[in-house]
C-alpha positions as CSV (number, residue, x, y, z in Angstrom):
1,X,79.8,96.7,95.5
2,X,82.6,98.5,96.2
3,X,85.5,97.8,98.3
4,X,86.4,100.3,101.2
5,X,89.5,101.0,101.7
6,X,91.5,103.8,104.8
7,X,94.9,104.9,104.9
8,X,94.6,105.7,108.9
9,X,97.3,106.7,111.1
10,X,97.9,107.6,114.7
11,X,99.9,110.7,114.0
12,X,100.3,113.4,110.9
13,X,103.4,113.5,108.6
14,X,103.2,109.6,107.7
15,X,102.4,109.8,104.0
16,X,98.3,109.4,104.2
17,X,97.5,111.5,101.2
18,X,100.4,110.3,99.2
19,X,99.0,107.3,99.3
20,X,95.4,107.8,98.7
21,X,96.2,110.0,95.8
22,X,98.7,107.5,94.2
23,X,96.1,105.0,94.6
24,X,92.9,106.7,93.3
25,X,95.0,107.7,90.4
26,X,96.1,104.2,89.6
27,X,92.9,102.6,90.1
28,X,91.5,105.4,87.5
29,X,94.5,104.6,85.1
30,X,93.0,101.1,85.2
31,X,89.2,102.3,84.3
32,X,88.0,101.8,87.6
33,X,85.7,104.5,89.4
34,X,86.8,105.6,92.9
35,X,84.8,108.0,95.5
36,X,87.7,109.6,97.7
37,X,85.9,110.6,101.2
38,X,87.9,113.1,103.0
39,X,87.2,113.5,106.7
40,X,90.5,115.1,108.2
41,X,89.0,119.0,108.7
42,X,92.8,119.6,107.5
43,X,91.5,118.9,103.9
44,X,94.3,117.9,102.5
45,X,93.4,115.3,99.8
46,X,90.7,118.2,98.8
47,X,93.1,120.5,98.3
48,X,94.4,118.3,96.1
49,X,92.1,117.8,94.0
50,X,91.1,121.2,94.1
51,X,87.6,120.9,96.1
52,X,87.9,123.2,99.0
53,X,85.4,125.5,100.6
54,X,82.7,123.5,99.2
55,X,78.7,123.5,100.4
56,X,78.1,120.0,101.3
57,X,81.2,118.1,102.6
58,X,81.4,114.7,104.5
59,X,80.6,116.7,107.5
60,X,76.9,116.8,106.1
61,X,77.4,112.7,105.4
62,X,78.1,112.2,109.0
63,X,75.5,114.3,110.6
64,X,72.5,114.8,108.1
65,X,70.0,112.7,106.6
66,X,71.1,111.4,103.7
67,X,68.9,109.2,101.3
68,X,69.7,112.1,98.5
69,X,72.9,113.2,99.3
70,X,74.7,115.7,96.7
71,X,77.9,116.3,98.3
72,X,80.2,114.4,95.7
73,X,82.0,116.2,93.1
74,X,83.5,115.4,90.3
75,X,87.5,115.7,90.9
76,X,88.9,113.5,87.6
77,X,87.9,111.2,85.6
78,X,87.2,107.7,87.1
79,X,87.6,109.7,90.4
80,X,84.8,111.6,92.6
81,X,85.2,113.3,96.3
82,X,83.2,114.0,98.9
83,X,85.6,117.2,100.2
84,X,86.1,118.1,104.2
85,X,85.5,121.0,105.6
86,X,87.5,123.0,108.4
87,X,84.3,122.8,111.3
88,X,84.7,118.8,110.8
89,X,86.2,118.4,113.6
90,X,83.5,119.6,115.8
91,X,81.7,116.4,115.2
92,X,82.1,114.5,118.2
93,X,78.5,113.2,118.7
94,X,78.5,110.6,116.6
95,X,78.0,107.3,116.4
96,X,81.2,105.0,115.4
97,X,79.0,103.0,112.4
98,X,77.1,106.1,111.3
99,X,79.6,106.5,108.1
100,X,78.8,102.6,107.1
101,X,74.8,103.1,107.7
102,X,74.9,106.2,105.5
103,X,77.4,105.1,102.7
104,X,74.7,102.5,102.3
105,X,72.0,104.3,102.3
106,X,72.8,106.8,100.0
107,X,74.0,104.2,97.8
108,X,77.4,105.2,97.7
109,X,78.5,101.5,97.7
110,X,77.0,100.1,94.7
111,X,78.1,103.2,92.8
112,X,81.5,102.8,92.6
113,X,84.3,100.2,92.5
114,X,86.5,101.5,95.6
115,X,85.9,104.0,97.9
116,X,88.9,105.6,99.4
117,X,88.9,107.4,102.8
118,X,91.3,109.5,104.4
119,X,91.0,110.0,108.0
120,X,92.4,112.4,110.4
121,X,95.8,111.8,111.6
122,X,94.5,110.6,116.0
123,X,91.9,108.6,117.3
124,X,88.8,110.2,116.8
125,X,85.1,110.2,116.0
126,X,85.7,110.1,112.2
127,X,88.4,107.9,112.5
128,X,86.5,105.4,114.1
129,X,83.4,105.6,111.5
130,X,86.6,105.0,108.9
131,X,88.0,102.5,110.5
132,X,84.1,100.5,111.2
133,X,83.7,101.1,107.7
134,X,86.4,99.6,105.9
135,X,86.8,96.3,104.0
136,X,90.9,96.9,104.5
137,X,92.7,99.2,107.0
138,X,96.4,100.3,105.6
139,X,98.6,102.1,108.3
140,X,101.4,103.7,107.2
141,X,104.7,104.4,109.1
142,X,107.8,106.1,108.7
143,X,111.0,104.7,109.1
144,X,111.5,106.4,112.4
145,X,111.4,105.0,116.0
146,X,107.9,107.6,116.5
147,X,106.5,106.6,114.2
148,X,107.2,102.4,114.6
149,X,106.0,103.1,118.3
150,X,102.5,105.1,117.3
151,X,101.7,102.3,114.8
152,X,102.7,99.7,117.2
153,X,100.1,101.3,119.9
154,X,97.8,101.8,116.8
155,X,98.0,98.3,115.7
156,X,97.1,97.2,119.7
157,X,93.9,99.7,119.8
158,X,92.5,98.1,116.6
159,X,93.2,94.6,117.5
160,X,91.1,95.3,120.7
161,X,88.5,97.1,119.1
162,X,88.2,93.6,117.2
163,X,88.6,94.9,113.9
164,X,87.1,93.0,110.8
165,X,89.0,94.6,107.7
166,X,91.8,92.9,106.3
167,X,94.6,95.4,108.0
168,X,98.6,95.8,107.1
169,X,101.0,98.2,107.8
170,X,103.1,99.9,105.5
171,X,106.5,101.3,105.4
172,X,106.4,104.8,103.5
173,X,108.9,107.6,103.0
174,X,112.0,104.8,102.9
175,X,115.9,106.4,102.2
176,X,118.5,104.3,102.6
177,X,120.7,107.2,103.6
178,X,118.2,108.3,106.3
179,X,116.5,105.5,108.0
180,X,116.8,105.0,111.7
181,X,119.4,102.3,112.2
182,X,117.9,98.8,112.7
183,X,113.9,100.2,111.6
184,X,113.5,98.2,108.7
185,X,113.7,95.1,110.9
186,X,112.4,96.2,114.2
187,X,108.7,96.4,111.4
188,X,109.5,93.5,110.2
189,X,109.8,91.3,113.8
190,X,106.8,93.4,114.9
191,X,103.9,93.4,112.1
192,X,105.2,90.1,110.3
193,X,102.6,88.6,107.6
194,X,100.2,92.2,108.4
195,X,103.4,94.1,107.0
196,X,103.2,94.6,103.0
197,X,106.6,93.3,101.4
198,X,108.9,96.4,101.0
199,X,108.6,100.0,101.1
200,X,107.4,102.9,99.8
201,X,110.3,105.1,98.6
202,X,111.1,108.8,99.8
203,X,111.4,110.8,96.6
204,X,110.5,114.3,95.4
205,X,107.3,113.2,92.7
206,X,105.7,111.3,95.1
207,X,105.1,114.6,97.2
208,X,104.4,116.7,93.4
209,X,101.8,114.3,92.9
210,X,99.9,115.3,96.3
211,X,101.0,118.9,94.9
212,X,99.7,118.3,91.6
213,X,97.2,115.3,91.0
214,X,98.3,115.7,86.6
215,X,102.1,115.3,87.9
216,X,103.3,112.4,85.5
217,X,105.0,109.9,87.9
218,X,108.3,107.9,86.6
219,X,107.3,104.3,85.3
220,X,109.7,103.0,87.7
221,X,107.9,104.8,90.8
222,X,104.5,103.9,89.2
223,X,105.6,100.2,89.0
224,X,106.3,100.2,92.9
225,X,103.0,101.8,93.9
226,X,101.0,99.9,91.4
227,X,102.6,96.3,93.6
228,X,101.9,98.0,97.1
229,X,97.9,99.0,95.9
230,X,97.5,95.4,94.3
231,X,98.9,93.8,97.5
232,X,95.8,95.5,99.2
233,X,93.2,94.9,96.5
234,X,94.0,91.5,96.1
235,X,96.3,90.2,99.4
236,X,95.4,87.7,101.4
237,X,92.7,87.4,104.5
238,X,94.9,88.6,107.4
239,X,92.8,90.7,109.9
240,X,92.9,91.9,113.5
241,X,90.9,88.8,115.5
């Protein structure tokens, strides 16, 4: 059965892809099998994987039957997609648990070991399915006052919402030399134990890696994204309740 896992945000620019492709490529490196489900009509994480403009996207998996559903491609090995589309985003009748009832009855679940999702970037239709979905919700953040207030706000929707999924926050695109003054701590006093222990670091392979999914990260980069995707694989029972 696998475990369901969004990178969701309240705003663009916050590192969603970066994560979900650092991720799906480290889970493959470790012989697991990941579907990647792209629902942001701004198809980034299909671009990167090179599955654009395809016939059946997760727009069908929203709003078609879908006992025999044949929108997954195959992206690498140990990793499949189910790509977005640009008319996405004109699903808006939808029921908030409609992704869960399809993903199990198309089977989807018992397929694979993780499925990843990535979201769009606001409070939405598909970010709700995502987020009624998931087995663990990770909300990334800049280190910038924005972006600390629109996870704050996030953090305050999803708690009302009554979220089930295990749910932390994460600090992404950290530089010493550029973070807001006094950030760093302001997360820390704010998220506490839903925060995950350091940061991810602002450098230049991290975005290649979004730009080119074969891009062959630096051990010492790989080391620090291999702790931050085992914290939420195996970290501890923390949810919104």
């Amino acid at each position: 059965m696998a475990k369901i896992i969004t990178v969701s945000s309240y705003k663009g620019g916050v590192g969603k892809t970066t994560i979900i492709t650092a991720a799906a490529e480290i889970l493959a490196s470790r012989g697991y099998h990941s579907l990647i489900i792209d629902l942001d009509s701004n198809c980034t994480v299909s671009r990167c994987y090179n599955k654009l403009f395809q016939d059946i996207t997760s727009k069908n998996l929203l709003s078609e039957t879908v006992t025999d559903f044949k929108g997954v491609y195959p992206a690498k090995e140990y990793i499949d997609i189910i790509p977005s589309c640009l008319e996405n985003h004109l699903l808006n009748n939808i029921m908030d648990m409609q992704l869960k009832i399809n993903l199990q009855k198309t089977g989807l679940k018992e397929k694979y070991d993780y499925i990843l999702i990535d979201p769009p970037g606001h409070w939405c239709a598909h970010t709700r399915n995502a987020v009624f979905a998931s087995d663990v919700l990770i909300l990334p953040g800049t280190c910038s006052s924005l972006d600390f207030s629109a996870i704050k706000l996030y953090f305050d929707i999803l708690q009302n919402c009554c979220i089930e999924a295990d749910t932390y926050v994460c600090i992404n695109k950290a530089n010493s030399k550029t973070n807001e003054p006094g950030i760093i701590e302001k997360y820390n006093a704010a998220f506490g134990d839903f925060l995950i222990p350091g940061s991810i670091p602002d450098i230049k392979s991290l975005k290649r890696l979004t730009e080119n999914v074969n891009y062959p990260l630096q051990q010492a980069v790989k080391n620090r994204l291999e702790q931050y995707i085992d914290f939420f694989i195996k970290g501890d029972t923390s949810c919104l309740n």
